[in-house]
C-alpha positions, 0 to 999 in steps of 0.5 A: 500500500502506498503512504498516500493510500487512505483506509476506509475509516483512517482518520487523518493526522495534521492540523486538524482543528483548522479543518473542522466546521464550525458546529464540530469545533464547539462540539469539541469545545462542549467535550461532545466529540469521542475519542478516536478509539471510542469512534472506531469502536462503535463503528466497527458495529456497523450500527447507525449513523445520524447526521448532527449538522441541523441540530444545536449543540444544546439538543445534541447535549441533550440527545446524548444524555438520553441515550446516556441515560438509557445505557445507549454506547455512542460516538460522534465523530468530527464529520460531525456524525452520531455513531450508535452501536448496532444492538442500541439502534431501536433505543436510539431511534426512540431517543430522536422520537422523544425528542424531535417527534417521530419521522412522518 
């Protein structure tokens, strides 16, 4: 494999910071972004991925808290991207229904 070749999930190393939205560096502020280990944990699952781009950093805070509080494992990434455990899928999806109301 060539040095240039980048692996389905290999997180770039560099200045990273620089390169994240706006949403992502106050995610990352508020603590909400995993831990490269945890994130490719939960993504080894091949469990969901919810995109967080039009929800507030007040409402993803309150999102993981309820999958917290249901014993729900997950990650978010600096896309930024909710990673849920496949076997915690129905809670999650229950979580987004309390909070934003079920999909029509």
């Amino acid at each position: 494999m060539d040095d240039d070749e980048i692996l389905e999930g290999e997180l770039l190393e560099g200045d990273e910071e620089e390169a994240l939205t706006e949403q992502a560096q106050a995610l990352l502020s508020a603590g909400l972004i995993s831990e490269e280990i945890d994130i490719f944990d939960i993504a080894a699952t091949d469990g969901p991925a919810y995109e967080l781009d039009e929800l507030t950093i007040e409402q993803i805070a309150e999102l993981t808290t309820q999958l917290d509080a249901r014993g729900v494992r997950w990650a978010i990434d600096v896309n930024p991207q909710l990673l849920v455990h496949r076997n915690h899928e129905r809670k999650a999806d229950e979580v987004f229904d309390l909070i934003f109301g079920p999909d029509e």
